[in-house]
N, C-alpha and C positions, 0 to 999 in steps of 0.2 A: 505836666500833671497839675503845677501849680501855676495861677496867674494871679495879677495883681486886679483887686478888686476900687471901683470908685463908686461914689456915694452918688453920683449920677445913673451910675449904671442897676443900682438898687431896684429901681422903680421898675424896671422891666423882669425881676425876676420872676419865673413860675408859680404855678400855683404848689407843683412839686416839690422845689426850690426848699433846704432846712438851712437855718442860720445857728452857728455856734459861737460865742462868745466866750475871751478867754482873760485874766488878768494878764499884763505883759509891763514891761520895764519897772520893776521891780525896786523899791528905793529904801535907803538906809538913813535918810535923814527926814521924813515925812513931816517934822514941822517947818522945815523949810520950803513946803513947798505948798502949803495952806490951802487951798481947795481943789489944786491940780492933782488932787493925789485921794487916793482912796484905802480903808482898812480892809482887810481878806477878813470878814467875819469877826471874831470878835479873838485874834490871834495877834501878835506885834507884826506883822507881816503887812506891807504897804504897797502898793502899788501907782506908776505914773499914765497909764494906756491901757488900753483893749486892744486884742488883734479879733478880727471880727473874720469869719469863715464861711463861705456860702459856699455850699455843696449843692451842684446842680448837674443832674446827670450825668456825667461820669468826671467831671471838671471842679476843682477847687478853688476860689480866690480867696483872694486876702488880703485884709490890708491894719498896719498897726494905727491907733487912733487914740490922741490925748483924753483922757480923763473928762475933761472939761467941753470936749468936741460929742461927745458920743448922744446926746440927744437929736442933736441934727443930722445922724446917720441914722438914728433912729424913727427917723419924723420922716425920712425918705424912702423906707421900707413899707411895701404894701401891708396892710392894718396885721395879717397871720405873724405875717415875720419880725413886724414890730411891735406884738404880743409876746412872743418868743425872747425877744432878747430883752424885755421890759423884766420878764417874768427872770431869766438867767441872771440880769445885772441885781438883781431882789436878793436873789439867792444867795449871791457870792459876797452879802452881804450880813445874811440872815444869824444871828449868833449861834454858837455850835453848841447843844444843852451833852454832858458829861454821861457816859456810860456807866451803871450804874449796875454790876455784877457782884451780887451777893452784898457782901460786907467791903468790898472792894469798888472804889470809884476812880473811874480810867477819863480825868477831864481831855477835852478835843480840843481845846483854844491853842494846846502845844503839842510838840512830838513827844511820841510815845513810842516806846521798844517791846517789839514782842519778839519773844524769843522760842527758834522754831525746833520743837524734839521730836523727830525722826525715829517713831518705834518699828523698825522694818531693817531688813537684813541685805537693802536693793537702793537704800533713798543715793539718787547723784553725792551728795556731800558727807554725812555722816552714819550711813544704811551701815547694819552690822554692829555700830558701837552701844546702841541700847536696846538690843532684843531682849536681855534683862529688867526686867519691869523695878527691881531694885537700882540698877543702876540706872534705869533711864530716867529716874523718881530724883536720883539724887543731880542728875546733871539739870533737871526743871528748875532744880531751887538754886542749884547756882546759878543759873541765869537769870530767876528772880533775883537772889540776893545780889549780883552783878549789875542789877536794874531796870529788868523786865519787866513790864505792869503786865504784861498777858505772856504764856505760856499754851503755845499751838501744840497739839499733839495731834501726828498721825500716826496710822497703820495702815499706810498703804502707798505704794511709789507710785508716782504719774508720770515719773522720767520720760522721752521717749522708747518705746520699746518694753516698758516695764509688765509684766504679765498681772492680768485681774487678778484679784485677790477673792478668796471668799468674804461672805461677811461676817460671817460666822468667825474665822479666822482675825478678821480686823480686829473685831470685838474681844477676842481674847488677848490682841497687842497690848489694848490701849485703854479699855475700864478699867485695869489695876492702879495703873500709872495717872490716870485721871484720877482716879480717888484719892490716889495719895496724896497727890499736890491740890487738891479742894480739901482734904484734910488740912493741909498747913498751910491753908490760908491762900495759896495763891489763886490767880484769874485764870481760868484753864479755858481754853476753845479746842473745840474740833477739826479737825483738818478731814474730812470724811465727802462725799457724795453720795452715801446708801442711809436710806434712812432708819435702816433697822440700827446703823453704827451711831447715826445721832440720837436715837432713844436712848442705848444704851448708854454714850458717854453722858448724857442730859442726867440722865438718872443717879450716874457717877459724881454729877459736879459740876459737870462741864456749864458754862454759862453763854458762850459762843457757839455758832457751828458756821463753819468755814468749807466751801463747798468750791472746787475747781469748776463745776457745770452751771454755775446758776441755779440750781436747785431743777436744771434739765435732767441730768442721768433717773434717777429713780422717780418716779410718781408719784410715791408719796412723800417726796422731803418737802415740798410745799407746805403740805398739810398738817406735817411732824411740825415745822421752825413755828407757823402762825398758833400751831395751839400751847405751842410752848412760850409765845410771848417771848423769845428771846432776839438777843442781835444775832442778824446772818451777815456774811465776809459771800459776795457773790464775786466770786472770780470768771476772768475771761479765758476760755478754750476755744479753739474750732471747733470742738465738735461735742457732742452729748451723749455719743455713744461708748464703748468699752474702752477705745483707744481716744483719747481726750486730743489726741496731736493730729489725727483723721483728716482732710483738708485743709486747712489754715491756706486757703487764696484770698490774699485782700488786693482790694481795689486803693484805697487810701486808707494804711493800718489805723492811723489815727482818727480819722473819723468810723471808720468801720466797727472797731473796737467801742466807740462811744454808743454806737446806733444799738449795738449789742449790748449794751449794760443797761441802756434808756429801757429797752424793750421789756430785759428781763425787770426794773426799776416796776413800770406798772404793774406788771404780772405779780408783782410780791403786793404793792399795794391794793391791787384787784382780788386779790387770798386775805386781805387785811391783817397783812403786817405794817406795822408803824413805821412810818418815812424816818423817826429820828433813831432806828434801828436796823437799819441798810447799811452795809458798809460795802464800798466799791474800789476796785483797784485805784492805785495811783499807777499803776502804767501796768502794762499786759506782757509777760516775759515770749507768749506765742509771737504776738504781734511785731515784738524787738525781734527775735529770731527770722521774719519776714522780713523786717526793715529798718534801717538803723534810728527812725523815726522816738525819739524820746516821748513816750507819752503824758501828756499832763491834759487828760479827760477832763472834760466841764463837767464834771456831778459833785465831788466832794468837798471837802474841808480839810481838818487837824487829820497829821498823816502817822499810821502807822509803819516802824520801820521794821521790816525782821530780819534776824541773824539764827544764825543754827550753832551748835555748841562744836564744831567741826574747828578747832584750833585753826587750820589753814581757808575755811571757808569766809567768804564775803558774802555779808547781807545786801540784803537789794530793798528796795523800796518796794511794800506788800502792798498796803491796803489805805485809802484814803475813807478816813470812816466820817459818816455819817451824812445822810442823803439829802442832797442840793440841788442844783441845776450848773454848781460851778466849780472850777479848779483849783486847786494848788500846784507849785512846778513839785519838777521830781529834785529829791537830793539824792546822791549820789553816796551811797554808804563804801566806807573804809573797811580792807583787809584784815581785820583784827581780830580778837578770839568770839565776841559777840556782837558790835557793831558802833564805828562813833558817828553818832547822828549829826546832819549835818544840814542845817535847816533853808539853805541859800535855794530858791528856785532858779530855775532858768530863768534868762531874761534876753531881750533886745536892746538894743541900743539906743538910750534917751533922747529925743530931739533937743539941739543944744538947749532951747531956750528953759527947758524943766529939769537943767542939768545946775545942781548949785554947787560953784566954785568952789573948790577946794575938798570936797567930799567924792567919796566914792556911792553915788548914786545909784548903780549897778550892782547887783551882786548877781554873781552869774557864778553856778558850781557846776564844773566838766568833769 
């Protein structure tokens, strides 16, 4: 599936041929290592490499390449491709401008916890503990007050197997419980794909809307996010129809997943919603369930992390917010009541020479 890519071999790529570009070997002492080394945007996060990925016809290469190498792999790519990763390497540099939700500013240069309330009597982790809009009000602001900058609220399970929901019925979940927590003060988003549910939580408060389809299931949730001028969370699914879990065949999850966030990417900015109000996964829980494949997508930046108020549940890494052309790695959240964030990306192995003695120049989170 995968083979190793040379910078000779560049020049003969297709005209079909996409190149993807990714931060890799990861470092902890960045002034040590003075222009070998590069900043992830405007966040403490450093990096020593590119792994550079041409996806061609059904075949992946790859090859990891220093900091300081990466104009003459790019000088060896046909003019498309070396547009492409001109414009990627721009990106993953580009500084991340702060979300700015009501009275509430959620900045992206660092990690941020959103915390996820499950108004549903069906959700995998916590479904059943807050079908009470009283209490599911009061478990939102512990997780604020815990130290949640965002509070996700849905009414509706996606599990596999989980039965559609009316919307009519969503709406009744989760406008009470939205209101309450935009009354005191916190960042409230929508966890919904019908758009009559993101009017109504919008209306409530809500400042996000958080969409498992891409804003595919319903017709008009395009048209609801761009007139509402708010940030959207475009999540990855196989499918856009009732059962979100519907096919999920990937050929290479990690590219596959990307081409699918790219695609839906224009579609939001072709409705004209603003690029510094996209937010995209940091990895795709379908696409882990196909593959053990860790995803760290080339689109985003500052990562958001979410946890659910489910005492024995683990948060996962949700959403990499705000719209780039480039990646951050995944960290790997801890078993805990909400979630300890954990900012280490994935990483490679330093070629000795950008490795400074005595220092842990890797940081790599399993």
């Amino acid at each position: 599936m995968f083979a190793s890519l040379t910078k000779p071999s560049l020049s003969s790529a297709s005209a079909s041929a996409k190149i993807y570009l990714r931060p890799a070997w990861f470092v902890d002492r960045p002034h040590e290592l003075d222009e070998a080394c590069l900043r992830l945007a405007d966040t403490m996060l450093w990096f020593a490499g590119w792994q550079i990925s041409l996806r061609e016809g059904g075949a992946i290469r790859s090859a990891l390449v220093p900091v300081p190498e990466l104009d003459d792999w790019i000088a060896a790519m046909p003019v498309a491709l070396g547009e492409a990763a001109m414009a990627q390497r721009a990106a993953v540099q580009r500084p991340r401008s702060a979300l700015v939700l009501g009275e509430r500013t959620v900045r992206l240069n660092e990690p941020q916890l959103m915390g996820i309330l499950n108004v549903t009597p069906d959700s995998f982790s916590d479904g059943g503990k807050h079908v009470d809009a009283a209490a599911a009000a009061e478990a939102g602001f512990a997780m604020a007050t815990a130290g949640a900058a965002i509070i996700d609220v849905g009414g509706e399970s996606t599990r596999p197997g989980a039965p559609l929901v009316w919307e009519g019925d969503e709406i009744a979940r989760v406008e009470g419980v939205v209101a309450a927590l935009a009354r005191g003060g916190a960042a409230v988003s929508i966890d919904t794909r019908k758009a009559a549910v993101m009017e109504a939580a919008l209306a409530a408060g809500a400042a996000i809307v958080n969409d498992i389809s891409a804003l595919r299931y319903d017709a008009r949730a395009m048209e609801v996010v761009a007139g509402a001028r708010c940030p959207v969370v475009l999540m990855h699914a196989p499918s856009a129809k009732s059962d979100p879990h519907e096919g999920g065949g990937y050929e290479h999850p990690l590219f596959d997943v990307y081409d699918m966030l790219e695609e839906r990417i224009a579609a939001c900015l072709a409705a004209g919603i603003d690029a510094a109000k996209i937010i995209v996964p940091a990895r795709s829980k379908n696409a882990l369930q196909a593959s053990q494949t860790r995803l760290r997508t080339t689109i985003g930046a500052g990562t958001l992390y979410s946890g659910n108020s489910n005492t024995n549940g683990a948060g996962s890494p949700r959403s990499t917010v705000r719209f780039s052309s480039q990646a951050v790695g995944i960290a790997t959240a801890m078993p805990t009541k909400y979630i300890a964030i954990n900012t280490s990306p994935l990483s490679d192995t330093i070629p000795p020479k950008y490795v400074t003695v005595g220092t842990n120049a890797a940081i790599n989170s399993k």
